[in-house]
C-alpha positions as CSV (number, residue, x, y, z in Angstrom):
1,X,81.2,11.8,104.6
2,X,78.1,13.2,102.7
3,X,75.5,11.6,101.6
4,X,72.4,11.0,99.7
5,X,69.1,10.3,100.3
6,X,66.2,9.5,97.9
7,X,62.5,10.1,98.3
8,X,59.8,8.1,96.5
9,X,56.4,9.9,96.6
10,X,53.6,7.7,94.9
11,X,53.1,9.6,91.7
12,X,54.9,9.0,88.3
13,X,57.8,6.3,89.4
14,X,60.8,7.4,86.8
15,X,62.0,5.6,83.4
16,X,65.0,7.0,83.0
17,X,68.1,6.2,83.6
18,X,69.2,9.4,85.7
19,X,66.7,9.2,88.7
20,X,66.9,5.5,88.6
21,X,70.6,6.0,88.7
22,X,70.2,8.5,91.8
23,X,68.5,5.4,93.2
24,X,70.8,3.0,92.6
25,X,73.3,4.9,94.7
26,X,71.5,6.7,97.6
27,X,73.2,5.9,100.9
28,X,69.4,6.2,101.9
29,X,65.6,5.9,100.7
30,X,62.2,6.7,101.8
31,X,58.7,5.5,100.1
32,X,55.9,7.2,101.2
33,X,52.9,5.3,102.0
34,X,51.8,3.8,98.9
35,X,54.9,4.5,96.9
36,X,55.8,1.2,98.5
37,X,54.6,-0.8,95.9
38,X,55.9,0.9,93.0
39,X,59.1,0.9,94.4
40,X,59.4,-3.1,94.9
41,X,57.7,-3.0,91.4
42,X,60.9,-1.5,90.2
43,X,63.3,-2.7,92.4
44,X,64.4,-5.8,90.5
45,X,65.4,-3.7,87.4
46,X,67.0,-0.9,89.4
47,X,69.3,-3.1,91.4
48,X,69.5,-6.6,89.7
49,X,67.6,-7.9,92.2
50,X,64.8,-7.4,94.8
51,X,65.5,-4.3,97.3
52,X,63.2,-2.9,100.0
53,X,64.0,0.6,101.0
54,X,65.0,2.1,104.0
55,X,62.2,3.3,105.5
56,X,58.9,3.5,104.9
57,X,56.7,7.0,106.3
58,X,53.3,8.6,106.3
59,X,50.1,8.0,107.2
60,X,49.5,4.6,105.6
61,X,46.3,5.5,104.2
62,X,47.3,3.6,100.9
63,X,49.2,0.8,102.2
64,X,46.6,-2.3,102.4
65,X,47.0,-3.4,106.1
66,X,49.0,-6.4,105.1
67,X,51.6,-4.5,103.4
68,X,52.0,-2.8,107.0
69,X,52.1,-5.7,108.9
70,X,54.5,-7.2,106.9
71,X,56.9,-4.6,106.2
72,X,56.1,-3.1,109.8
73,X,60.3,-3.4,111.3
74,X,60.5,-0.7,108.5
75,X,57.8,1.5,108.8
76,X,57.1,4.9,110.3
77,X,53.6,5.8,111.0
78,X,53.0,9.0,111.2
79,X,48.8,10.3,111.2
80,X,48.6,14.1,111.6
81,X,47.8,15.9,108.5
82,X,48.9,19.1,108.9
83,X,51.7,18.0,106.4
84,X,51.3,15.3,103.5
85,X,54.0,12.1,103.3
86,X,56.7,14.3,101.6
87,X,57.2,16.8,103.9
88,X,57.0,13.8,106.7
89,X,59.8,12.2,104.9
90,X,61.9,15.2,104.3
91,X,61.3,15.9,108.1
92,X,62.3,12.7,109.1
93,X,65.3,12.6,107.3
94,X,67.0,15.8,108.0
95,X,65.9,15.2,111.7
96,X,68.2,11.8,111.8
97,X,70.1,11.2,108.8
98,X,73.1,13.1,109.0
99,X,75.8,15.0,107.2
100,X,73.1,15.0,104.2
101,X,74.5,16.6,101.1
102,X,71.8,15.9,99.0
103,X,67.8,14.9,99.0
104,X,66.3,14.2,95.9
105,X,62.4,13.1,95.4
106,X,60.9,11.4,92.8
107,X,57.7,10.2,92.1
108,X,55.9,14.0,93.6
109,X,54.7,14.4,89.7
110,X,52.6,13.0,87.1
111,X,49.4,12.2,89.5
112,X,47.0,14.5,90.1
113,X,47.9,18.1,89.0
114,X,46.8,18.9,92.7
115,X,49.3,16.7,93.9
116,X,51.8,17.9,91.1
117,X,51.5,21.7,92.2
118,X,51.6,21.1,95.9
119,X,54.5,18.6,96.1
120,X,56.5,21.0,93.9
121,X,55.6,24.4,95.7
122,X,56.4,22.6,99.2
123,X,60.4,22.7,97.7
124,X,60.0,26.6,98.6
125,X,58.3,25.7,101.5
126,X,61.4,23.8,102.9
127,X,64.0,26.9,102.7
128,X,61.6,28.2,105.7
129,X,60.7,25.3,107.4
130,X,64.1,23.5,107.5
131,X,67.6,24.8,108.1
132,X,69.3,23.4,105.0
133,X,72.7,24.7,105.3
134,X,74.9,22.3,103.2
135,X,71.9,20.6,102.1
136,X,70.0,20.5,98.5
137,X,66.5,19.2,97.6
138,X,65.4,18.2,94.0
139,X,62.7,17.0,92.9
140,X,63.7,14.7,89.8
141,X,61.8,13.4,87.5
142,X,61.9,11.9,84.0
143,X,61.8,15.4,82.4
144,X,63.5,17.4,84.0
145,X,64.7,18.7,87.9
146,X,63.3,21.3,89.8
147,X,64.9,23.0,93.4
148,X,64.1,26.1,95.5
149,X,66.0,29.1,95.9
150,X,65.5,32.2,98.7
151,X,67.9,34.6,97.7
152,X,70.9,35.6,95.0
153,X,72.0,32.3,93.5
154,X,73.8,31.0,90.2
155,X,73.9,27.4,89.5
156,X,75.4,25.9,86.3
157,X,72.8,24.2,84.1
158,X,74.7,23.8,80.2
159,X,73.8,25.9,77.2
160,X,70.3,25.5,75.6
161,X,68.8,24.3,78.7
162,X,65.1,25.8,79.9
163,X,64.7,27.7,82.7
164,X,61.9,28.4,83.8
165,X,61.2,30.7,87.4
166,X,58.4,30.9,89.8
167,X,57.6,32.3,92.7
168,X,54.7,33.7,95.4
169,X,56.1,37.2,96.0
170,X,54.8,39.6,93.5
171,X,57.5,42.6,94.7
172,X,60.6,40.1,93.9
173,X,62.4,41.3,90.9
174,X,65.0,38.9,89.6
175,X,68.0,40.7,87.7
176,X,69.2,38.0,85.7
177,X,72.9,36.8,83.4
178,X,72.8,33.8,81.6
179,X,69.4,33.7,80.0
180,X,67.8,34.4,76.4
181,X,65.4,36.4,78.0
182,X,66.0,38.5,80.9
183,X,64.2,38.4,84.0
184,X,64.4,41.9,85.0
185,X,60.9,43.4,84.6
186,X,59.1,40.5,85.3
187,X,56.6,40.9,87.6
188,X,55.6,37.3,89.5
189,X,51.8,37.9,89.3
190,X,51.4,34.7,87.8
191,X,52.8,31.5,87.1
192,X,54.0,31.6,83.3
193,X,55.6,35.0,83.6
194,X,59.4,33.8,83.3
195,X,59.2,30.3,81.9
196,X,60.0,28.7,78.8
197,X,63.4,31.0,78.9
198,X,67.0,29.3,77.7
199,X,70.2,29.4,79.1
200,X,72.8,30.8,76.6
201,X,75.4,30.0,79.0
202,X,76.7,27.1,80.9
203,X,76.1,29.4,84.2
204,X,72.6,31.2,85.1
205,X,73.1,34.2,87.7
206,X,69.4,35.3,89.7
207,X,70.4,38.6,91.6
208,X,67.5,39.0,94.2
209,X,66.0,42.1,94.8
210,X,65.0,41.0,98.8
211,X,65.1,37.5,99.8
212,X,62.1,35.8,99.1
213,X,61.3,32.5,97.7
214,X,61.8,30.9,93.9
215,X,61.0,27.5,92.3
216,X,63.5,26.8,89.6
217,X,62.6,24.6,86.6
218,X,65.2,22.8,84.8
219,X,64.3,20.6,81.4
């Protein structure tokens, strides 16, 4: 049986009903660090009553000391910082969770644009890093969902909806059905090149020229 497991990174905690909806009915969730607090914040009016998540993971260097001790049957401490609490989390629950059919994190927005850029770019960063066969990662917030791509993909999205493309590889070209504006002669030299574009149908088609890696940006 698949299942669902939900992230909560300590940036903007979502209003809306749809992530707090994907809260309400993860088989599974993970606060990093700090997001703790928002989460038990919100927990009340997510669930009718108080919940504590699943797991707790990262380096704890926004937890006060007595959230830790007394949540501590519940938390993972993890110190190196060669990867920040998202990617611990995501790590931690491919690595043990299994059958996963989706991972979707909220809360990696809204902070610091830093924090905003990085959290979102590291959704590329997992097609490498992880083997995610079977498995999608979103990142979900009040405005809209965002997930990675590393080759030819179509995904059905509505009519009317933007789309908006990024990626690192400046030799990618992206022939693309489905959109006001085609994607075709876009060069990825920088980051606005194919945003802000429309679906005119309910299903987008991105033919890769080489795989390579692609954030998608969904409204």
């Amino acid at each position: 049986m698949h299942k669902t497991v939900v992230i909560i990174c300590d940036g903007q905690f979502p209003k809306s009903e749809y992530p707090r909806y994907l809260i309400r009915t993860a088989d599974f969730i993970i606060c990093c660090d700090g997001a703790l607090r928002k989460f038990l914040k919100n927990s009340r009016t997510i669930f009718g009553k108080e919940r504590l998540p699943d797991l707790v993971i990262g380096d704890m260097d926004t937890l006060p000391q007595s959230w830790q001790k007394k949540y501590s049957d519940i938390i993972i401490k993890e110190s190196e910082q060669e990867h920040n609490d998202q990617t611990k989390a995501v790590r931690w629950a491919i690595g043990n969770i299994p059958d996963i059919d989706h991972i979707y994190i909220m809360g990696s927005t809204g902070g610091r644009a830093d924090h905003t850029i990085g959290n979102l770019s590291l959704l590329m960063e997992y097609t490498r890093m992880f083997d995610l066969s079977g498995t999608m990662i979103e990142a979900v917030t009040d405005n809209g969902t965002a997930f990675a791509v590393n080759d030819t993909t179509e995904f059905d999205c509505g009519i009317g909806r933007s789309v908006s493309i990024f990626s690192p590889d400046n030799s990618l070209r992206i022939r693309s059905a489905g959109l006001e504006y085609p994607t075709d002669e876009v060069i990825f030299d920088n980051w606005w090149k194919a945003t802000l574009n429309k679906a005119v149908q309910d299903n987008v088609r991105l033919e890769f020229s080489h795989r390579s890696l692609a954030l998608i940006i969904l409204d």
